[in-house]
N, C-alpha and C positions, 0 to 999 in steps of 0.2 A: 282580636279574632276569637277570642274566650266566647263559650258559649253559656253563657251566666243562668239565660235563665232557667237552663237545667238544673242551676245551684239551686234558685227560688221554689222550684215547684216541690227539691227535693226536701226543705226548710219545710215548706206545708204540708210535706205528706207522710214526711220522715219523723216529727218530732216526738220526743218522751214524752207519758203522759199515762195518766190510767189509762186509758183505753187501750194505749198501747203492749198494755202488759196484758190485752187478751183478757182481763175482768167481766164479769157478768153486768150488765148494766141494766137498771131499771128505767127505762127509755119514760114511762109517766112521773115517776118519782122524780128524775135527774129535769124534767121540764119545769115540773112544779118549783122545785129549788129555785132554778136560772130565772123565772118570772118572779121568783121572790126575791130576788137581787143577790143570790149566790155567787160570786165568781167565779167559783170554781166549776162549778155546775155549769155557770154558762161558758165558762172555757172548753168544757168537755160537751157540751152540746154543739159547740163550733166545731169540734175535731171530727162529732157524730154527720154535720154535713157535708162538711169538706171528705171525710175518706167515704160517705154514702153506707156507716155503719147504723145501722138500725132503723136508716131513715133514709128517704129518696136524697141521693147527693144534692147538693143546692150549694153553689158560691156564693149566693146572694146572703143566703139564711146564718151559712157559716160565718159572713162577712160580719152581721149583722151583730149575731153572737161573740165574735171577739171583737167586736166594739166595746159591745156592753161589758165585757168582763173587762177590757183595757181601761175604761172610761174611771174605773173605781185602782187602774194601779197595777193589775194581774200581769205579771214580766212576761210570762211564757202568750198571753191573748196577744199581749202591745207585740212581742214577736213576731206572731201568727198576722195579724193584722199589718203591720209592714210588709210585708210577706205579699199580705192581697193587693196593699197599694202597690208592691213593685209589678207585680203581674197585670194587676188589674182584674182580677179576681172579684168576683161581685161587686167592683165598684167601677170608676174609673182610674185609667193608671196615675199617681202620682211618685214619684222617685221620691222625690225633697221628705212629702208626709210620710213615705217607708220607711226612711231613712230615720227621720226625726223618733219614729216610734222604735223602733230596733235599737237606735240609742240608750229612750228610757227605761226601756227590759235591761238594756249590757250596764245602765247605771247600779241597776239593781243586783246585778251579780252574775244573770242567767248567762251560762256558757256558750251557748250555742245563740244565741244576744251577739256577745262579745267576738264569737268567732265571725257572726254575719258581717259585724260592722269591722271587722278586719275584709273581709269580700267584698266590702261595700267600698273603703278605701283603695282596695287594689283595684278592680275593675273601672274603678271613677262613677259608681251607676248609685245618684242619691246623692252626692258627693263630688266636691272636685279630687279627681286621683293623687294618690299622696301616698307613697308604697311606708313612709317612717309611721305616718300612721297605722298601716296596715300590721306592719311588724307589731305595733304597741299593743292591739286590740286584740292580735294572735297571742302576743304574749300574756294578757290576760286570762284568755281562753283557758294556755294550756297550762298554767299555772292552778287552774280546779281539775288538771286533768282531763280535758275536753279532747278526745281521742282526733278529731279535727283541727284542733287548734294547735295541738302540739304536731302534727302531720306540717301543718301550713308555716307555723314557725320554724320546723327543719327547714322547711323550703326555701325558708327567709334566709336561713345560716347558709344552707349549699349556696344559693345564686345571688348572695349580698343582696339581697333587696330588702333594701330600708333598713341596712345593720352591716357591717362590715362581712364578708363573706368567710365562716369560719368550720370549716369538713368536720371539725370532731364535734363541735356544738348540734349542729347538721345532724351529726350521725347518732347523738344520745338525744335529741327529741323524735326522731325516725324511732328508736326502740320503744321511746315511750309510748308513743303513737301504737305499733304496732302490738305494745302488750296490750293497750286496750281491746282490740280484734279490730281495729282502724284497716281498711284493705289499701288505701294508697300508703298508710305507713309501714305498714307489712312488704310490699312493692319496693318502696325506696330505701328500706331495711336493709332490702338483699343484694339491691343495688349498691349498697355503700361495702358488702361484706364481699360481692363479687369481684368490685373493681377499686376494693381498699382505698376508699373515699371515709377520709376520718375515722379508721379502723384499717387493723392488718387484715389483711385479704386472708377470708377463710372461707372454699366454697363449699362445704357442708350446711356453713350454717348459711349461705346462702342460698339455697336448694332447701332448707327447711324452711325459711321465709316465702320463697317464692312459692312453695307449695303450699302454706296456709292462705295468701293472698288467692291463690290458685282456686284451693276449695270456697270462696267464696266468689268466687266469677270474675274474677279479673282477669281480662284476657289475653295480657301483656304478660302476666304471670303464667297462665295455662302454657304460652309458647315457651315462655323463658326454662318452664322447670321440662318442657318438654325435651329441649334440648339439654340439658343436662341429663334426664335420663338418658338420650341418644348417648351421651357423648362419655358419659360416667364420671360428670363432676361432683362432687360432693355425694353422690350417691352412687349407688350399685348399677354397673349400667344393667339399662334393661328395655329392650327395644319393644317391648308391649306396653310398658307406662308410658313410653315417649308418645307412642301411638295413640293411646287414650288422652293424653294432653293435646295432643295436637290437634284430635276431630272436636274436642272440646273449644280450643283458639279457632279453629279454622268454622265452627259452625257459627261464631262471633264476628266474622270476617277480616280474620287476619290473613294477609296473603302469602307471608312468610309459611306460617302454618299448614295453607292447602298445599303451597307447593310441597314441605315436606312430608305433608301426608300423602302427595301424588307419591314422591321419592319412596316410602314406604312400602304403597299399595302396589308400586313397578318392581319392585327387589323382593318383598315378600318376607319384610323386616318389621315384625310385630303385628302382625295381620298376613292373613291369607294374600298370598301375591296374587292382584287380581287387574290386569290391566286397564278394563272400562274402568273399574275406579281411579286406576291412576288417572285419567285422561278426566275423567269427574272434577277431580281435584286439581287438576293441572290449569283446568278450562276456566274454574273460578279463580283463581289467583291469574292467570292470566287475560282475564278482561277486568281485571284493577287492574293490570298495566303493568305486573311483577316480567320483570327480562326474564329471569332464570324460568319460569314457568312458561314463556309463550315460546322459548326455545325447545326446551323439552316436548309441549303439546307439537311443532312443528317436527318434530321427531318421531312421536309415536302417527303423526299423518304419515310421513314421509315411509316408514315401514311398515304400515299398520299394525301398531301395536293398540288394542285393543279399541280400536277404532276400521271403521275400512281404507283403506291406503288413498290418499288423496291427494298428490302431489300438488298440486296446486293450493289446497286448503295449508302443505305446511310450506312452501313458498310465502304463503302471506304470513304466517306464524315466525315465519325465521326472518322476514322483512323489518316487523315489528322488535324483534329481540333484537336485531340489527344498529335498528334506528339508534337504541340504547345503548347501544357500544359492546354489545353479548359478540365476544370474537369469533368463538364457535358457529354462530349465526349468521358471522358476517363472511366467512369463510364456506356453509354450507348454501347461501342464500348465492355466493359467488358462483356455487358450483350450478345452481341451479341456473342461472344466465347462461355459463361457460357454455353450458349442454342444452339450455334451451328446452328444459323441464318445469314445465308449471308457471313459465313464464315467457315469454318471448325471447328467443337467441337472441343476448345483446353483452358480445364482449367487453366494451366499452363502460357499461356498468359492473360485469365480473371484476373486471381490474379496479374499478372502484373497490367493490368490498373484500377485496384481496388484500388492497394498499390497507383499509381499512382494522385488518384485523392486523397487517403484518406490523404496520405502528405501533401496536400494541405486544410485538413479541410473537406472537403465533408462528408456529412453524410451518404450518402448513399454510399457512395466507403467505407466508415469506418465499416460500418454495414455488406457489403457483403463481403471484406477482415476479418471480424473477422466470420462469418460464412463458406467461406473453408477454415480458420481455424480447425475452430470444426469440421467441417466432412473430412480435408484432402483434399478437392476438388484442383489441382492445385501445392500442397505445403504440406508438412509433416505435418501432425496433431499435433496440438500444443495448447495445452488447456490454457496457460496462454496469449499466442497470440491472442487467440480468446477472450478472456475475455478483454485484455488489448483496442484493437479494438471496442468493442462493447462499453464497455461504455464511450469510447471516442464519438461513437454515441448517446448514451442515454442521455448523459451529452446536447447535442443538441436537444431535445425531437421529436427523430425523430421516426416515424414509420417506419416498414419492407419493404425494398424495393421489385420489380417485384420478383427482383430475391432469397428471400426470400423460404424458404423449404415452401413446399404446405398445410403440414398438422397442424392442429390447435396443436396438440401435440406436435410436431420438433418445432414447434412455442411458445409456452409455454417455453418448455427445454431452448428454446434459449437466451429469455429475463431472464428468472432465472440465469444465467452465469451472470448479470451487476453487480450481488450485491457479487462477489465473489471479496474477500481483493485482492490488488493488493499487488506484490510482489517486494521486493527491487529493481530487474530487471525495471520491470514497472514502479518504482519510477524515478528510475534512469534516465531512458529513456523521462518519461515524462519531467523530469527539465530539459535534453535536448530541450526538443521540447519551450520548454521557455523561455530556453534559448538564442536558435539561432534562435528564430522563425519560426520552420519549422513545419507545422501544426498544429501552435496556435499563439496567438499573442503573440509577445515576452514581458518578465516579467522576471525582476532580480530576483524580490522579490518574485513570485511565484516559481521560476528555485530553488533557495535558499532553500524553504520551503521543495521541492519534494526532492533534493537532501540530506537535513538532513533527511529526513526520512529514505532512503536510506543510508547514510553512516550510522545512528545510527545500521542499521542493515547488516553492515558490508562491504557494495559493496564500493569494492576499485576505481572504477572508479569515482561514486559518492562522495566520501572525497576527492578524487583529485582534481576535480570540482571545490568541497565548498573552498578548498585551496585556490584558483585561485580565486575565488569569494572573500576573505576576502584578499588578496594577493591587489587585483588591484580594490576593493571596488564594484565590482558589487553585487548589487541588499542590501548590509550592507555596514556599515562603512567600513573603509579599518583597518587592528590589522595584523601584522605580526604575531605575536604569537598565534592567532588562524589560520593561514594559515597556519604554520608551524606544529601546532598539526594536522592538518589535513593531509600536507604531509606524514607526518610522519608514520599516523594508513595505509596511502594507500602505501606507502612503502614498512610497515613493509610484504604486500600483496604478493611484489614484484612485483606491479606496476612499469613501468619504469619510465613512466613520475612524478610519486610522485616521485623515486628516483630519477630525477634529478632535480625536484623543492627543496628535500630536501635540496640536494647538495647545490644548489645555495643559501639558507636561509645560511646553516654554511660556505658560502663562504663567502657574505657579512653580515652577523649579524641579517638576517631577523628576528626576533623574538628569537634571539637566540645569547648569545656569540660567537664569527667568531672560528672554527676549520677547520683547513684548511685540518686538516689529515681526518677529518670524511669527509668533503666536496669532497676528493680525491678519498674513499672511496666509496662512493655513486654514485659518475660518472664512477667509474669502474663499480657497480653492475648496473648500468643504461647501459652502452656505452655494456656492454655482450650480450645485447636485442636488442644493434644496436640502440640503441638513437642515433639521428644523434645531437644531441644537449648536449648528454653530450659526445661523442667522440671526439668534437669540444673542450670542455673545459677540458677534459681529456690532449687531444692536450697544452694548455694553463700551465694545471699546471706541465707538466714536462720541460715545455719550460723553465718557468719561477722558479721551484721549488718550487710550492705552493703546502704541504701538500705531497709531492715527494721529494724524488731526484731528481736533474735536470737531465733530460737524452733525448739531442737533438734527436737521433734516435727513442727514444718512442717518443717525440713528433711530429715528420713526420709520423709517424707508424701510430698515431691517428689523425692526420691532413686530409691522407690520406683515410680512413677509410673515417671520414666528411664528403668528398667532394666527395667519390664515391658517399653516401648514400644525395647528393644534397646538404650541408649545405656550403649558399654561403659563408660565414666566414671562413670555414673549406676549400675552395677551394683556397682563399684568403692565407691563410697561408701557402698552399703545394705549392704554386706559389713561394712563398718568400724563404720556404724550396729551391725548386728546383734553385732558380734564386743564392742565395745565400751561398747553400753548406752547408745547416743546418742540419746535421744530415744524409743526403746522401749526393753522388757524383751531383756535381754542374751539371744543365744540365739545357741550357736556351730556348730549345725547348719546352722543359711539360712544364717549368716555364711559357712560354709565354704562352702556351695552356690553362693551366690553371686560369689564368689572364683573359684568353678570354672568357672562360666558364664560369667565378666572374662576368664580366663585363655585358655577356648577359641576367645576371638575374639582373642587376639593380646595382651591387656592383660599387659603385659612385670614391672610390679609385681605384678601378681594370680598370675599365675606362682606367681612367689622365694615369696609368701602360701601359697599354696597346697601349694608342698614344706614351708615351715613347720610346716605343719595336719598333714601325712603324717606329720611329724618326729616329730611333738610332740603326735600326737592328739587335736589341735583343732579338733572338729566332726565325725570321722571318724576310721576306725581306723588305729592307727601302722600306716605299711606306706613299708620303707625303701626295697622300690621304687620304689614312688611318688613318691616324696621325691626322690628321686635322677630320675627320667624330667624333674621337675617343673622342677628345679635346672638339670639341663644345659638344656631350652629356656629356661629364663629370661635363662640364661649365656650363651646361642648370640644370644639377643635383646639384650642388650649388661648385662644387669645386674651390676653390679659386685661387689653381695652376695653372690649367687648362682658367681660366678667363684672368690671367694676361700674361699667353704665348699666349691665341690666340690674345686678345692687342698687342703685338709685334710682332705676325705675322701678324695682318693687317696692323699695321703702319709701316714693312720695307718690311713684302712680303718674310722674312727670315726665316728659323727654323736657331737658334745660336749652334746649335749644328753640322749643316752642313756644312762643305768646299763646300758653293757651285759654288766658280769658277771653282774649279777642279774640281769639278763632272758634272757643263755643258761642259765642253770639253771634256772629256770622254765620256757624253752621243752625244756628236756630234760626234764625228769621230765613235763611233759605230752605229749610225744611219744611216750613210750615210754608213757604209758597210751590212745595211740591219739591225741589232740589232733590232727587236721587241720591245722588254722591254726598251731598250735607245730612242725610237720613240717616244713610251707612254710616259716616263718620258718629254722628250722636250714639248712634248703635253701639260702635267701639269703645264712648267715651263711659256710658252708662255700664258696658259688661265690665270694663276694665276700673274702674272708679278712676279716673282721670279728667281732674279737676272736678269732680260730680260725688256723689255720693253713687255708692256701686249698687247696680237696681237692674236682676235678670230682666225684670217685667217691662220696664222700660225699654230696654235696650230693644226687646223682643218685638216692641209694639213699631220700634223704629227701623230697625231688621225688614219685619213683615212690608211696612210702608214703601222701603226699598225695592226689596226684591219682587214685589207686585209690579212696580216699573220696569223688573227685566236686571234692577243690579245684581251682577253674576259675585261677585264677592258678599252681597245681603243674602242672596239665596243660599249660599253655601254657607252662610253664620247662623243662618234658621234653618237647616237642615238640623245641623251642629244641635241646636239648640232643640229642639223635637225627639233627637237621637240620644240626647244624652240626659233629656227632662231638666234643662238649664232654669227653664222659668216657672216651673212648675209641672208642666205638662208634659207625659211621654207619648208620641204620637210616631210609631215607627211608620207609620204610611205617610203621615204627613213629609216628615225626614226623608224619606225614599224621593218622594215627590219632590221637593225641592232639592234635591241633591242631583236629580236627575236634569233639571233646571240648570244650576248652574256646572255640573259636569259636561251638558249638550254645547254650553257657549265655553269650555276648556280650561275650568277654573279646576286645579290639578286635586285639591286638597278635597273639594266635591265628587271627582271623579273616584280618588282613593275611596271615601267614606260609601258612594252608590256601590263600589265594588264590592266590601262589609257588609251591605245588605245583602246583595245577590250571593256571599258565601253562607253567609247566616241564614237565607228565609228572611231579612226582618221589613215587611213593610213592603216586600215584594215575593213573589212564590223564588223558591233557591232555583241557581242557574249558577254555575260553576263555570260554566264557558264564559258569561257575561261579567263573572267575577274576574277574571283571569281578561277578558278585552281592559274593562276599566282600571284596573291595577297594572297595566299597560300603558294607558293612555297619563295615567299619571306620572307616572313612572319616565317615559320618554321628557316630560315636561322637568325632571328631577325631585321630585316628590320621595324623598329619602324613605319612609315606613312601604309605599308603594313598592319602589324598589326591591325592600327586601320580601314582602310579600309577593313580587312576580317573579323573584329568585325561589320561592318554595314553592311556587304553583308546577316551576318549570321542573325545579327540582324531586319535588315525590309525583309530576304529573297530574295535579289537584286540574281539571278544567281543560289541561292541553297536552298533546303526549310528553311523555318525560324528554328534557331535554340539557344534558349538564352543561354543554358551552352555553345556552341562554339563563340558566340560572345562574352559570358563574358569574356572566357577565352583570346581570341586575344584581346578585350577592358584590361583588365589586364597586358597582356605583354607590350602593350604598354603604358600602364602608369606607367608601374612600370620603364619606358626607357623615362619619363618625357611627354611623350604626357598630354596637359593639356585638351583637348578632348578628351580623355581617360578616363584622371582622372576624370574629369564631371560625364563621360557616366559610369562609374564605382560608383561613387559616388552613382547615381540614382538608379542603379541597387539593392547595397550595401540597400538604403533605402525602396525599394519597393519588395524587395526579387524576383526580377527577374535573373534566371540563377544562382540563389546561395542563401544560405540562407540567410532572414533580418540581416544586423546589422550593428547600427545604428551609432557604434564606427567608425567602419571602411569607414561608409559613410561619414561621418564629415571629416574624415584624407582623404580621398580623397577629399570631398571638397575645403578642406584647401590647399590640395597638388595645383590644378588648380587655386585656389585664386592668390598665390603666383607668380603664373605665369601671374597674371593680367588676368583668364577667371571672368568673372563675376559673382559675388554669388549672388543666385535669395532668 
C-alpha cells in the first residue's frame, strides 16, 4: 500500500545539483555546452526542464537531456533518467530500464543511487522485492552518509527487515540520520528517546527531536511535540506552544490535533477561549471519523456551545461516537431515546446503549440499565438484573443519573435494591466479568472467588469455570484433582462443556486414574449437545478403539458431525476419512474440500495436504500455483515438509512429482490450438523457469492469449504483470482493467490487487469505499494480505465507519494464516480489550506468534 511514487517524483525534483544551490546560471552559455557534448551541462539542462527553471518546464526535453548526459556515464542523469522511466516522465513507463539505470549510478557510488535502489528492492517496483537487498543498498547509502539511507537502514534494524531486528543499531543510525537534518530521522530519533527503544528513555531530548522534525513540516511531529508542551514532557509546560503546534498539525490534517485544538479553544488553554472555534475544530476531526471529537461536537449541539443548540444535530454526533464504542456517547445517545429528544421515543434502543456503555464500566450506563430494569422500560422487568446493574454502580459511588425516575420516593426504592444479596446467577456472571475483563479489570483471583461462591451454590456453569481455573492455574495453583471435582459436580448438571472436560481428565489421568470407557462415555453425553469438541474426540476413540469398539464408520460419522459444527481437527480427519476410504466410499473431492476448509482456518497440516492435491491433482485440478501459494503458507506456519520442498522448488524450478516434459508439450500443442488453461499453464512455466528458461515476455504474451478467453487466473497474472512492470511495461490502467476482470469472476488474489488501485488512484480515479468492498470480497475468499488490510480499513475507518469487532475479526483471520502484522495488531488488541474482550493470555501468544516471525517486541 506504499505510495512509492511520491518517492519518484520526489528523486526528480528533489536532487543535489548546482542548480540546486540556487547558482546564477547562463541559460545560452549552459546550452551551448550540452550541444557540444558536455555532461554536465547537459545534466543541468535536464534539471532546468524538469524543475521549469529558466525555461518553460518540459518532461520531454528534461527526458531528452539526461539521456544524453547518461549515454556518456553521468551517475546523477542515469539517476535522473530512471527516475523518468519509473514515472514515465517524458517517455513511456518502464520499471525494468529505471531500474537498470539507477543501478549504474548506485554502481558508481552516487548515494541517493544507492539509496533508490534500496526503494526499488523494498517496494518490489523494477525489481522482484527482496527486503535483504534492500537493507544492502541502504546500507551503502548510509555508509557516505546519505541522510536517507541511514534513516531507511534504522528502519531496517527497528523492524528486522532484511537483517535481524536490533533497537540499539536502529537507534545510532536514526541519530545519524537525524544529524544530517533528515526529517523522518529526526521523527524516529524522538521516537526511540520517548519510548527507550535502543536507548534509555530521555524526554527532553525527545521533545528537542521532535521539535526539529516539527520545524521542518512534519506533522506527526508538530502533534507529538504539541503534546508534550500540553503535558510538560521534557520541556517547560506551556499551553501556548502546545497550541501553536497543534493549529500547525491540525492544518496538515491530523485529527488527533484538531480535536485538541477544539479542547484548547473550548477551555481557553493557550488561546483565547472561543467556542465557534472549538466547534471549527471539533467538526474537522470529527468528519475523519475521530470518536473523541464527534462526541464532544454532539455536545456543544446538545447545549449550544458555540453553535445554536440542535438537539437533534447532536443525537446524530453522539450516535456516531457511539458506534465507536465512546461510553459517554453511548450513554448520552441512551438518554436521548430514553426522553425521546432528537430522536424518536424508543426505549428499547435506550437499553441498548446503556447495556452498551455499562459493558464498558460506566456508571452511569450501569445505573440507568439497572433502572429499566426495574421498571421494564425497554426490556422485560427483571428484578435480579436490576439489582445486579445497580450495585455494579454503587460499588462506584456514583449518583443518579439525568435520567434517573423524578420522584424522591422511586428514588429511595431504587437505591434500597443495592443491598439486595446477589444471586448465584450474578456470582457467576460477575467472575466472568473478571474474568475476561469485560466491564471490570480483569482479576483471576477475584473471577475465582465470585465463581466459588457461585458453584458452592450450585451453578453449573460457575464449577465449570473454576474447573478450568484450577485445570490451567488461573487466578490458583494449577491441582487436576480439584479441576476434575469440579467438572464433575457441573457435569453431573449436564453441562456439556464439564462433560467434555470430564472426558478428557479420564482420558489422560487428569486428577484421576485414565478410564477410557467413562472418558467414551462422557464424549457421547457431551457430543448429544453437539459439542463440537467432544464429537471430535468421540470421532478419535472409535478410530482408535479407546474405551470403544473400533468402529471406522462411527468414527467418520463423528468426524463428520465436527467439522460440520467447525472443529478444525474434526474437518482434518473427514478429509483423511474421505481421501483414504475410512469408514466410507473413498472420494477425493470432499477429501480435498475439506483439507481446504482445515486449511483456511489455520490448520498448518491441511495446508502442506492441500499444496499436495494442487501438485498432484488430488480431488482438483493440477495447478502449480496453487501448490506453490499453498506450500509457502504452510512453510511460513512452521511445516517442515513444506520448507524443504519449496527449497527444491527454488533450486531446480521442479515440482518431483511432475513429468514435466511431457506436460510442456502437451501444453503446447494445445495452446497453440487455442487451449485456455494450457495458455495459462505456459504462462506459469515461462514466469517461473520451470522446465523453460525463465522469460517475463513470454509468459506475458501467453497470459494475455488466456485471459482474452475469459481465464480468470490469466487475467489476474496480467494484471500482476502491468502492475508491477513484470515484462517490461508499466501500464496501471491496463492492471486495473484486468484485475477488474478477473476479480468480477472471484479470483481473490485479483480482487485484493483492484482494491490497491482504488486506495492508490492507480489506473482508476481513488475510491476508498470500493477499496474497502474488494478487500472484502478477497478477504471472505481468505486471501491472508486482504485480510489484514480490511482489518485496517475497519480499524482507522479508511472507506467504512470505524468498526473494532470487524477489524479484529479480519486482524484474526489473518494471523491466524501467519500474518505477523496481524499477529501484533491482534496482540494489542488482545491487551487493551479493543474489539474483544482483555486477555492477557492470548495477547502474549500472539505476541510471541509475530516475535518468531522476527516482528519486533516493544
Amino acid at each position: 500500500m506504499k505510495k512509492w511514487l511520491a518517492l519518484w517524483l520526489a528523486l526528480l525534483l528533489g536532487m543535489g545539483c548546482a542548480l540546486a544551490q540556487d547558482k546564477p546560471v547562463d541559460l545560452a552559455q549552459l546550452m551551448e555546452k550540452a550541444r557540444a557534448g558536455d555532461a554536465d551541462a547537459q545534466y543541468e539542462l535536464g534539471i532546468c526542464y524538469g524543475k521549469g527553471t529558466y525555461v518553460d518546464q518540459s518532461w520531454e526535453q528534461a527526458f531528452y537531456w539526461y539521456q544524453q548526459a547518461a549515454q556518456q556515464g553521468h551517475p546523477n542523469a542515469q539517476s535522473n533518467l530512471g527516475g523518468c522511466y519509473m514515472l514515465g516522465y517524458g517517455c513511456e513507463p518502464d520499471a525494468k530500464k529505471g531500474f537498470s539505470l539507477i543501478k549504474a549510478a548506485a554502481e558508481q557510488g552516487l548515494p541517493v543511487a544507492q539509496y533508490n535502489m534500496g526503494l526499488c528492492y523494498e517496494t518490489g517496483i523494477g525489481v522482484r522485492k527482496d527486503l535483504n537487498q534492500a537493507f544492502l543498498w541502504f546500507e551503502k547509502s548510509a555508509l557516505q552518509g546519505d541522510g536517507d539511507g541511514l534513516y531507511s537502514l534504522g528502519k531496517c534494524y527497528e523492524n528486522g527487515q532484511g537483517t535481524a531486528a536490533d533497537p540499539f543499531l536502529a537507534f545510532q543510525y536514526y541519530e545519524k540520520s537525524a544529524l544530517t537534518g533528515n526529517i523522518y530521522g529526526q521523527f524516529s530519533l524522538a521516537s526511540c528517546y520517548q519510548y527507550g527503544k535502543g536507548v534509555s528513555e530521555d524526554l527532553a531530548k525527545a521533545a528537542h527531536w521532535y521539535e526539529k522534525a516539527a520545524e521542518q513540516g512534519h506533522r506527526n511531529a508538530q502533534f507529538n511535540i504539541g503534546v508534550f508542551y500540553m503535558m510538560g514532557w521534557g520541556v517547560e509546560q506551556n499551553d501556548e506552544k502546545a497550541a501553536q503546534w497543534y493549529l500547525l498539525a491540525a492544518e496538515q490534517g491530523i485529527p488527533q490535533a484538531q480535536y485538541n485544538l477544539g479542547i484548547a479553544f473550548r477551555k481557553g488553554k493557550g488561546v483565547w477561549q472561543n467556542d465557534e472555534q472549538a466547534v471549527y475544530w471539533y467538526t474537522l476531526a470529527a468528519e475523519q471519523g475521530y470518536a473523541d471529537a464527534q462526541y464532544n461536537l454532539g455536545v456543544c449541539y446538545d447545549r449550544g456551545l458555540g453553535v445554536t443548540a440542535d438537539i437533534k444535530k447532536a443525537a446524530g454526533w453522539y450516535q456516531k461516537a457511539a458506534e465507536q464504542g465512546v461510553a459517554e456517547a453511548q450513554v448520552d445517545l441512551g438518554n436521548c431515546y430514553q426522553k425521546g429528544q432528537g430522536v424518536d421515543q424508543d426505549y428499547i434502543l435506550a437499553t441498548k446503549w446503556y447495556r452498551e456503555a455499562a459493558l464498558q464500566g460506566h456508571r452511569d450506563g450501569q445505573l440507568n440499565l439497572g433502572i429499566n430494569y426495574y421498571y421494564g422500560y425497554g426490556v422485560n422487568q427483571d428484578m435480579e438484573q436490576a439489582a445486579y446493574w445497580m450495585m455494579l454502580a454503587r460499588q462506584q459511588d456514583m449518583k443518579p443519573s439525568p435520567a434517573a425516575p423524578d420522584t424522591e420516593e422511586e428514588e429511595i426504592t431504587v437505591i434500597g435494591l443495592f443491598l439486595t444479596p446477589q444471586s448465584a446467577q450474578e456470582q457467576q456472571s460477575l467472575g466472568d466479568q473478571y474474568f475476561y475483563g469485560n466491564g471490570q479489570e480483569q482479576n483471576y483471583e477475584k473471577a475465582v472467588e465470585m465463581y466459588t461462591l457461585a458453584a458452592e451454590e450450585g451453578n453449573a456453569q460457575a464449577q465449570y469455570m473454576l474447573g478450568c481455573c484450577y485445570l490451567f492455574g488461573y487466578g490458583v495453583p494449577v491441582s487436576d484433582a480439584r479441576a476434575a471435582e469440579y467438572f464433575s459436580l457441573s457435569a453431573a448438571q449436564g453441562l456439556a462443556q464439564g462433560q467434555y472436560y470430564l472426558g478428557v481428565c479420564h482420558l489422560e489421568g487428569f486428577g484421576m486414574k485414565k478410564n477410557l470407557e467413562k472418558a467414551a462415555e462422557l464424549f457421547h453425553l457431551a457430543a448429544n449437545q453437539n459439542n463440537p469438541f467432544a464429537l471430535y474426540e468421540l470421532g478419535n476413540c472409535y478410530r482408535k478403539g479407546l474405551g470403544v469398539q473400533k468402529n471406522e464408520e462411527k468414527a467418520a460419522r463423528y468426524y463428520s458431525l465436527a467439522a460440520e459444527a467447525s472443529h478444525n481437527l474434526g474437518k482434518y480427519e473427514l478429509a483423511q476419512c474421505y481421501l483414504q476410504g475410512i469408514g466410507m466410499e473413498k472420494d477425493e473431492i470432499k477429501g480435498f474440500q475439506w483439507l481446504y476448509s482445515a486449511a483456511r482456518q489455520g490448520h498448518v497440516e491441511s495446508a502442506y495436504q492441500v499444496a499436495q492435491c494442487y501438485q498432484q491433482g488430488i480431488g482438483t485440478q493440477p495447478d502449480m500455483d496453487q501448490a506453490i501459494y499453498w506450500l509457502d503458507l504452510a512453510a511460513r506456519l512452521g511445516h517442515e515438509g513444506a520448507k524443504k520442498e519449496l527449497d527444491q522448488i527454488h533450486a531446480t524450478g521442479v515440482f518431483a512429482s511432475f513429468e514435466m516434459e511431457k506436460l510442456l508439450s502437451a501444453h503446447q500443442q494445445a495452446a497453440r490450438e487455442g487451449d485456455a488453461n494450457a495458455q495459462y499453464s505456459l504462462g506459469i512455466c515461462y514466469d517461473q523457469g520451470i522446465s523453460v528458461q525463465k522469460d517475463p515476455k513470454t509468459a506475458a504474451e501467453y497470459f494475455t492469449a488466456a485471459a482474452r478467453q475469459g481465464h480468470v487466473k490469466a487475467q489476474a497474472m496480467l494484471g500482476q504483470y502491468y502492475y508491477q512492470g513484470t515484462a517490461g511495461i508499466m501500464d496501471f490502467d491496463q492492471a486495473a482493467h484486468w484485475f477488474e476482470k478477473a476479480a468480477a469472476q472471484g479470483d481473490a488474489s485479483a480482487q485484493y490487487h483492484l482494491a490497491l488501485c482504488y486506495e492508490n488512484g492507480l489506473g482508476v480515479s481513488w475510491d476508498a469505499a470500493k477499496a474497502v468492498k474488494w478487500y472484502l470480497a478477497a478477504a471472505e475468499q481468505g486471501h491472508m494480505e486482504a485480510q489484514y488490510a480490511a482489518g485496517i480499513c475497519h480499524y482507522y475507518g479508511l472507506g467504512t465507519p470505524v468498526n473494532d469487532e470487524e477489524a479484529f475479526r479480519w486482524f484474526l483471520a489473518a494471523a491466524s494464516q501467519g500474518d505477523a502484522l496481524a499477529q501484533n495488531q491482534i496482540s494489542g488488541m488482545y491487551q487493551n480489550g479493543v474489539g474483544t474482550a482483555p486477555d492477557a493470555d492470548l495477547a502474549a501468544y500472539w505476541k510471541s506468534r509475530a516475535a518468531e516471525q522476527g516482528f519486533p517486541v516493544k
